[in-house]
C-alpha positions in Angstrom: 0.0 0.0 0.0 1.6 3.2 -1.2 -0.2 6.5 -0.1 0.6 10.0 -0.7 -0.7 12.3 1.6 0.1 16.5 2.4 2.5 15.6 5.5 4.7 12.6 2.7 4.4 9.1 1.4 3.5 6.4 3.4 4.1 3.0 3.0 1.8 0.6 4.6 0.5 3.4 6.6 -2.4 5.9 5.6 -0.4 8.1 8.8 2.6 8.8 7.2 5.2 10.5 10.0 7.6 12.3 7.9 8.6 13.0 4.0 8.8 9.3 3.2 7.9 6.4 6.3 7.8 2.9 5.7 5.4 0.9 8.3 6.9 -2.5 8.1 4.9 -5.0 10.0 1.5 -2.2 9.3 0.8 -1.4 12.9 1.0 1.9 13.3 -2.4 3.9 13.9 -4.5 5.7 11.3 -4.2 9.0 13.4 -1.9 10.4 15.6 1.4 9.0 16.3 2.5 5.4 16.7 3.9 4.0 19.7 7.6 3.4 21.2 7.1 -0.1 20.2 4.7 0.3 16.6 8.1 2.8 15.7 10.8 -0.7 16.2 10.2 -1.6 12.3 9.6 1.7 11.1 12.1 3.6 9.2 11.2 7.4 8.5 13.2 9.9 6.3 12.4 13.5 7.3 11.8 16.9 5.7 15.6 18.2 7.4 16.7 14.6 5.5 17.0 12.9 9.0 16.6 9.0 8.4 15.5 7.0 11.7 15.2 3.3 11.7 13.2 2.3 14.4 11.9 5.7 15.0 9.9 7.8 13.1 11.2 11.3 14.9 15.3 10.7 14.6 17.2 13.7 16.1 20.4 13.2 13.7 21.4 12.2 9.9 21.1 8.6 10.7 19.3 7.6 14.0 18.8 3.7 15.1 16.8 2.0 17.3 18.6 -1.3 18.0 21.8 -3.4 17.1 24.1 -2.0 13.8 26.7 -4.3 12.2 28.7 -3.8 9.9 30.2 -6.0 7.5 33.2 -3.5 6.0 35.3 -0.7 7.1 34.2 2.0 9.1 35.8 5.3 7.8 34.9 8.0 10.0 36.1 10.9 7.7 36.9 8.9 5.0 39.6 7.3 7.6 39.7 3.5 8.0 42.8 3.4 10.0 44.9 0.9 10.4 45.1 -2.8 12.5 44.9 -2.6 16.0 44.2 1.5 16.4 40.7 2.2 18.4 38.3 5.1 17.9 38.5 8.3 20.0 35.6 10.5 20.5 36.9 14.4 19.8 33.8 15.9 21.5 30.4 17.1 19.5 32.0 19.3 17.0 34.3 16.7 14.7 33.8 13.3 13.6 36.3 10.6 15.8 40.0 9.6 15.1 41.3 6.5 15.1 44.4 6.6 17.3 47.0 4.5 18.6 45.9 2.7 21.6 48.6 2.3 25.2 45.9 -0.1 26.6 47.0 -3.2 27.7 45.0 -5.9 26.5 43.9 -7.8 29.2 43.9 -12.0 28.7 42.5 -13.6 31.7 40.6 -12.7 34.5 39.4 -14.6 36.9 38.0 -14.9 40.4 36.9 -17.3 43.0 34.0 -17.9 46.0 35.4 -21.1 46.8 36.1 -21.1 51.0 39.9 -21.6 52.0 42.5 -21.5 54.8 46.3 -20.8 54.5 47.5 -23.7 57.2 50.6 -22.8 58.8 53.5 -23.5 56.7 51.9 -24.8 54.2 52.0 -23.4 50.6 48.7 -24.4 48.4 47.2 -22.5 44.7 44.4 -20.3 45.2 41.3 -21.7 43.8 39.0 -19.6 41.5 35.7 -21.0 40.2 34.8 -18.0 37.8 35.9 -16.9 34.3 35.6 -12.8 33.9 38.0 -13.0 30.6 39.5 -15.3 28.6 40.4 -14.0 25.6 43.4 -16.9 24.5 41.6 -19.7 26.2 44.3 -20.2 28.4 42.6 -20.5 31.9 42.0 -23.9 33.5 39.1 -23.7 35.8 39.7 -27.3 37.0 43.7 -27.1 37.4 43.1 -23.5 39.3 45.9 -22.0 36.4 46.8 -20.0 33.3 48.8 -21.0 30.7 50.6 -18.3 28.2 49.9 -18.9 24.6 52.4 -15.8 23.1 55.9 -15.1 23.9 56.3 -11.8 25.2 55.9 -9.2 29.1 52.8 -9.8 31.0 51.8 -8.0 33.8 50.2 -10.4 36.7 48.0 -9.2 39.4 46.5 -11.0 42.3 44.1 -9.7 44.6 42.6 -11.2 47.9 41.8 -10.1 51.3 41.1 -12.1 54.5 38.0 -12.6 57.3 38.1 -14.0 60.8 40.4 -14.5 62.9 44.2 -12.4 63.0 47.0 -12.9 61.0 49.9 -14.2 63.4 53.6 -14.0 63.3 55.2 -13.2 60.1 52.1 -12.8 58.3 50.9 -14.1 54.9 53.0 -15.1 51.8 51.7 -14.5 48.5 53.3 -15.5 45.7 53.2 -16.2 41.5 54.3 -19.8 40.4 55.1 -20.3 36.7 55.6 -24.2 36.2 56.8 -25.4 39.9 59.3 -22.6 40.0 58.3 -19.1 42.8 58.9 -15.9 40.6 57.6 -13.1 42.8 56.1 -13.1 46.7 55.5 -10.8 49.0 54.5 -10.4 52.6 51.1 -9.5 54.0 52.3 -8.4 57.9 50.5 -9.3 60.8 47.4 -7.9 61.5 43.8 -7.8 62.0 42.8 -10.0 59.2 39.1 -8.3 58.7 41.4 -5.5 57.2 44.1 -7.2 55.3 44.1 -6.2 51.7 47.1 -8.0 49.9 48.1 -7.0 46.3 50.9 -8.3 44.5 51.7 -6.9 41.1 54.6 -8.1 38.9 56.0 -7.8 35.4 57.4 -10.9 33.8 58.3 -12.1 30.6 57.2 -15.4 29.7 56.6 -17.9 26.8 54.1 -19.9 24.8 53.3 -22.9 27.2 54.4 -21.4 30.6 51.4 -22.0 33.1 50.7 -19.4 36.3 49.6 -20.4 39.4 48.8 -18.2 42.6 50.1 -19.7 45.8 49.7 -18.7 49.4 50.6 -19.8 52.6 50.8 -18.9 56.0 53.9 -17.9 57.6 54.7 -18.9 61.4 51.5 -18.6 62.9 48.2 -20.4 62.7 45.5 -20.9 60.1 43.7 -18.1 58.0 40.5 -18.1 56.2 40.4 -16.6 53.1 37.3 -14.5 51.8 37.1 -15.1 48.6 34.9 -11.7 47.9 37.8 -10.0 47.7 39.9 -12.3 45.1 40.9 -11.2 41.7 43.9 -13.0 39.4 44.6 -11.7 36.1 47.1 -11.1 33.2 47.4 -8.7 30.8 50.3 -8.6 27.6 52.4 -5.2 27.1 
């Protein structure tokens, strides 16, 4: 149904909402205008040569309702870019860049609420039951462990605090295992444990097939649970 009325042309719609609006599924209303919903498989060009998919009122040159994809390059500008650059906003008055990114592409994140106690003395792998990111595929839920995939640095963070009880002595060790072999530790002191934070950050350079593991262990004193709210293990390539 094609109709040409003083307001534009509608298409499948005697109610046309702008210049040219095509009513794809027909359910808009014969007066007044449609609904949030009715507009979802509309698309509307208006008299300032607006075009809104999924909306029959868009505020800019192209406005959608819903999911885009694209299936080639996106040249804001007439810019592509190049491999590996990411798109920066420059504010409201010129189109994005693509620049350069400095991020550093996390691979693995992951965290745990499994319930645990450092015994005294005795060195064990933190446990973690939950995938945030796994971009390589290199985590190992059941093993509790990471294995690298890419030569190259890494930055390696663990993150875990402690509930109930004190922490005696010399404290807790933490420490990062690749293969059986201790790379970095450090030493959460004695204290209350309801406020013991530890965070131990390390940059290593490691190859294809090297597999991390998080250890801790008690040091001279007796046992301490582990909240595991407070756990976080990941690593990220520079």
């Amino acid at each position: 149904m094609l109709v040409f009325g003083q307001t534009g042309v509608g298409i499948n719609t005697v109610n046309p909402q702008g210049v040219l609006n095509v009513d794809g599924a027909k359910d808009n209303p014969a007066t007044g205008a449609p609904t949030a919903a009715q507009q979802l498989n509309d698309f509307t060009v208006t008299n300032t040569g607006n075009v809104g998919v999924g909306k029959t009122v868009p505020m800019e040159k192209i406005d959608v309702v819903g999911n885009v994809q694209f299936s080639g390059t996106l040249k804001p500008n007439g810019n592509a870019g190049t491999s590996g650059q990411v798109l920066t906003s420059q504010g409201t008055a010129s189109p994005p860049t693509w620049v350069s990114s400095s991020i550093v592409p996390v691979i693995a994140t992951v965290k745990s609420t499994e319930a645990m106690s450092f015994t005294n003395n005795g060195s064990q792998k933190l446990k973690f039951d939950q995938i945030e990111q796994n971009t390589w595929g290199g985590v190992d839920i059941t093993n509790d462990q990471i294995t690298i995939n890419q030569d190259g640095d890494y930055l390696i963070q663990a993150q875990l605090g402690f509930s109930g009880g004190s922490i005696n002595n010399n404290g807790v060790v933490i420490s990062i295992y690749k293969g059986g072999t201790r790379i970095q530790f450090m030493q959460a002191p004695a204290a209350n444990a309801n406020n013991t934070l530890v965070n131990i950050v390390g940059v290593h350079h490691l190859v294809s097939g090297d597999v991390i593991t998080i250890e801790g262990q008690q040091s001279n004193g007796n046992t301490v649970s582990w909240n595991p709210a407070f756990f976080r293990f990941s690593i990220a390539k520079l």
